[in-house]
N, C-alpha and C positions, 0 to 999 in steps of 0.2 A: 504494500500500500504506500504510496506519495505520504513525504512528511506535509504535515497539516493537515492532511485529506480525514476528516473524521468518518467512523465506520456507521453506514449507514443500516447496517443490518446483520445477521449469521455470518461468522465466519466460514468460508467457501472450502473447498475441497481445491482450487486451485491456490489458495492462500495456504492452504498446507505443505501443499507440493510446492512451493516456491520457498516458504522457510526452511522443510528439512531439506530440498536441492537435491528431488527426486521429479519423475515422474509423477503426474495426477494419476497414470493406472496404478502403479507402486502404492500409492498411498492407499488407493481401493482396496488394493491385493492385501495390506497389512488391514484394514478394518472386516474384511473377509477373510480371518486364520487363514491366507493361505500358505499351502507349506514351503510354496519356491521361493521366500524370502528372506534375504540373510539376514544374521541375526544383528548385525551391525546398520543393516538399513533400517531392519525391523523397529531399535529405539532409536535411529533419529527423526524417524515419525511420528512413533509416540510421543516422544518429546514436542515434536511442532505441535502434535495435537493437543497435546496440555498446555503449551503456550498461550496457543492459539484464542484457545477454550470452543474448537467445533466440537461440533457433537452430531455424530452420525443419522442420516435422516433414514430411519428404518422400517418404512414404508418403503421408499424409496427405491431401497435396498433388497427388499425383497418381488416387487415388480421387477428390478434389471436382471435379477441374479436368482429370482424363485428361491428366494431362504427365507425360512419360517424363522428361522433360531431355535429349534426346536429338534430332538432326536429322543428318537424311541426306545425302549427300553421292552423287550417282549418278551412275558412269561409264558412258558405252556407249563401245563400240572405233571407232568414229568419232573421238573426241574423241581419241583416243592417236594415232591416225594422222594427222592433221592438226598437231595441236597437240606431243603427248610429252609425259614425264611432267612436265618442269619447269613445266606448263602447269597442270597438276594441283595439284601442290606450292605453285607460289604463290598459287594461291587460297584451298586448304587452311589454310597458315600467317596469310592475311589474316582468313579464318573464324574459326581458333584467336583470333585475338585479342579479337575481339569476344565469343564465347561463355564462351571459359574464366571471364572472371571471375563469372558467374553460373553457374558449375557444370555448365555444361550440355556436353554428350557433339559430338563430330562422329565421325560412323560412315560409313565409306567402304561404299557399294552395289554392285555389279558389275552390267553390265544387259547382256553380251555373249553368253554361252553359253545354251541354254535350258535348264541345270540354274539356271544364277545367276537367268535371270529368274524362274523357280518360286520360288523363295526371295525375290527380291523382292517376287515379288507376296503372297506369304504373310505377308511383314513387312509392308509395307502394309494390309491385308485385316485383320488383327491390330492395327493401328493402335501400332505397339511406338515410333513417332517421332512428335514434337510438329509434323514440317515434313521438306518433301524440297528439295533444291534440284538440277537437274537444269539440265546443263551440256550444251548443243549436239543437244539434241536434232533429227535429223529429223523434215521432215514427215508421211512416214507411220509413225511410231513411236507403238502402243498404247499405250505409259505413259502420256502426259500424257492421256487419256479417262479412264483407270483411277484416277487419280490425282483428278480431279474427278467422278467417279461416288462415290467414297469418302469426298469433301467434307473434302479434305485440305489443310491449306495448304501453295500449293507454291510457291516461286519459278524463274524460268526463265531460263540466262545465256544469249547469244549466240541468233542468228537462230533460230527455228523455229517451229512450230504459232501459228496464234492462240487464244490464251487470254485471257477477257478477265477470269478469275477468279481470274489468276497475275500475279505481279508481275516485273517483268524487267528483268536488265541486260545491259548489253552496252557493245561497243568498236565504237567509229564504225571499221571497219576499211577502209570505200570513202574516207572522209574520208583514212586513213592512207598508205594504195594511191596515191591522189592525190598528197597530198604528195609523198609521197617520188618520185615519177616527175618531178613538175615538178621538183624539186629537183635532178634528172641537166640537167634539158633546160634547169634558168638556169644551172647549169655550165656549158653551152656542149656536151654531148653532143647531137650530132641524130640518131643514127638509134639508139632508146632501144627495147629488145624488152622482154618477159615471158616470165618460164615458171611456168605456172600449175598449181594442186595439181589435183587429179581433181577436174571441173567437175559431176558429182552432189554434191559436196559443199558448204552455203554460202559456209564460210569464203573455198574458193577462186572459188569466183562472186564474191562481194564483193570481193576483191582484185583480180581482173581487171576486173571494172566501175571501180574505182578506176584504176586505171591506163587505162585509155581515157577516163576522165577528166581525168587531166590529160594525155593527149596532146591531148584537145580543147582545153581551156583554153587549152594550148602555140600553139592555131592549128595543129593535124595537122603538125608535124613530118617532113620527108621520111622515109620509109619505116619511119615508128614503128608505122602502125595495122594494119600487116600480121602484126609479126616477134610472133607470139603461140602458143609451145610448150606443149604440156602434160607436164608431170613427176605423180609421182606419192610426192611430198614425200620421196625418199631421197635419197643422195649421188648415188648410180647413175644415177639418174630424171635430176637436174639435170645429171647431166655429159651423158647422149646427148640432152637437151630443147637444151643451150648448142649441140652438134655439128648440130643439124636447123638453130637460128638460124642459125651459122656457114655454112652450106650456102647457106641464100633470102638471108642479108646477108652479106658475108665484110666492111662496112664498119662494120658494128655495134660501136656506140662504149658504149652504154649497158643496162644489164640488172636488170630487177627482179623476184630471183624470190620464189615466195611461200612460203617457206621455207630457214630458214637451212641446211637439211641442203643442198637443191639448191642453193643460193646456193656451199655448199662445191663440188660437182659442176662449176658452172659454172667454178669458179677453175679446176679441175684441166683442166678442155677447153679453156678458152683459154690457159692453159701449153701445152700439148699442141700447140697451132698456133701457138705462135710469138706470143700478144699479152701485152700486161704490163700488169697492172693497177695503177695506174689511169690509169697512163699513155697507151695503147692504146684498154682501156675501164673502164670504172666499174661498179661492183655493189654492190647494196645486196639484203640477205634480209627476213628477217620472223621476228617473233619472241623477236630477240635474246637467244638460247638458249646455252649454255655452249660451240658450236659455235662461235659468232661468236668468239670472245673468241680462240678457239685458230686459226684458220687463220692461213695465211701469202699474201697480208695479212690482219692480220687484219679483217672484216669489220661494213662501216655496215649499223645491221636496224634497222628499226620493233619498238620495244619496246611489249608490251602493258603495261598495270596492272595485273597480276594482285592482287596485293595489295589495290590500290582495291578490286579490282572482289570479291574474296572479305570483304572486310568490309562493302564495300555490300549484298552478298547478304545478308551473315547479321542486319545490323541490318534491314533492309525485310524479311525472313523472321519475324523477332522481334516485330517492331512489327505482322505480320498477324495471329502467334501471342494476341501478347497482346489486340489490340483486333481480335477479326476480323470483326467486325457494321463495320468503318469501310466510307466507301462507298467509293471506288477503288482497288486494288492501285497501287503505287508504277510508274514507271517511270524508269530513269537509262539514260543514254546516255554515257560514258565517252570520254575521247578519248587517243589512243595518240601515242610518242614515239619522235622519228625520230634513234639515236643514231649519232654520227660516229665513224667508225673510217678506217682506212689504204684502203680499196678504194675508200672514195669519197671 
């Protein structure tokens, strides 16, 4: 602006571009996260824009550019049953962090009922979200087709469909499973079981691949490759899955089940019969849920990254948003934490 020349209105987007001594698309490019910008340009236009004191016209912005500020966040009831809500929550609160400071909305989806999916599909279809990010989907689940028919950017947490148009993260959970199995069997536990979540489901596929993994690693372990229950992730489930072990092993020293609820089930079956943990035998859950924390003993779990793993989502979501002509969708592989508690 000419010295004397008083400002007769909103600071402009070419007044921006003129203080930090960029481009006016540059300046767009950084009020639109997008990711091709360096980060040295990135605050010399933040900076003009605090100078400046503009402020984005976000109407405006969403006519030239179709951004809502707004991404999605979509549960199916798979993911509640396996995982619970804490599962949900700390991904969420990892999302939050990353979006909030650019203004931008997280809006929770429901993909369970078929009133909820009508309404999804209608929000989708309607294009009302800048990005979906969809958490555990099954393989034969129409969303993710629908979702790239609509040329939508999506990202994808945790095992499912191949996409080779989505970007994905996930928790090494067979790496996990592993772990923590050998980890019973260099204690000195030898006859180490499972009880595993309902085997339509990935999660608990992975978890059981894992733990047959490290009984192999172990060198097959006397009567480890056998003692293999299926629960169906309650208390309930894990206490009669520990009584079916107790039955084929009554010497079963070691237990890894794939869930802290049944991890709880199994303490209360082996009280039941007289064994004392960890004396007797050892237990370790999954998940390290609000569960763990309260048993008596209370309970070693394989903690995920939730957190990691909801700001990974939201920046690799962000970064397709803004530059989505890049050539490959991102992929992260996450690795989980095996925490030590009284059971084992």
């Amino acid at each position: 602006m000419p010295p004397g020349k008083r400002r007769t209105g909103r600071p402009t987007l070419d007044e921006v571009a003129a203080r930090a001594g960029v481009a006016r698309m540059t300046v767009s490019r950084v009020i639109n996260a997008a990711a091709s910008v360096s980060p040295r340009t990135r605050a010399l236009v933040e900076r003009a824009i605090a100078e400046t004191g503009y402020i984005p016209n976000r109407a405006a912005q969403t006519l030239a550019g179709r951004r809502n500020d707004i991404v999605a966040l979509v549960v199916s009831d798979p993911v509640m049953t396996i995982y619970g809500e804490h599962y949900l929550t700390g991904i969420a609160r990892g999302i939050e962090t990353v979006i909030a400071p650019l203004d931008t909305q997280l809006m929770l989806a429901l993909n369970r009922t078929d009133s909820e999916q009508v309404r999804l599909t209608q929000m989708l279809r309607g294009h009302r979200v800048d990005g979906v990010l969809l958490v555990s989907v099954l393989a034969d689940d129409p969303l993710p087709a629908m979702v790239e028919r609509l040329n939508m950017t999506a990202l994808l947490s945790g095992h499912g469909p191949a996409w080779d148009t989505a970007g994905r993260v996930d928790v090494d959970e067979v790496g996990a499973a592993c772990n923590a199995t050998a980890y019973l069997l260099k204690q000195g536990r030898s006859v180490v079981a499972t009880i595993t979540g309902p085997l339509d489901m990935h999660p608990a596929q992975r978890r059981l691949e894992g733990y047959r993994q490290g009984v192999e690693l172990a060198g097959g372990t006397r009567g480890t490759s056998g003692l293999i229950a299926c629960g169906d992730m309650t208390e309930e489930g894990g206490a009669r899955a520990m009584r079916e072990i107790l039955a084929m092993s009554p010497d079963v020293d070691g237990i890894l089940a794939a869930s802290d609820a049944m991890a709880a089930g199994a303490l209360r079956a082996l009280r039941e019969a007289g064994r004392r943990v960890p004396e007797d035998a050892a237990v370790i859950g999954f998940d390290d849920s609000v569960i763990a924390r309260h048993t008596d003993p209370r309970l070693t779990s394989v903690r995920l990254p939730l957190s990691e793993m909801g700001r990974t989502m939201a920046r690799l979501l962000l970064q397709q948003i803004g530059a989505p002509s890049s050539a490959q969708p991102h992929r992260s592989l996450l690795c989980a934490e095996l925490v030590l508690r009284d059971s084992a």
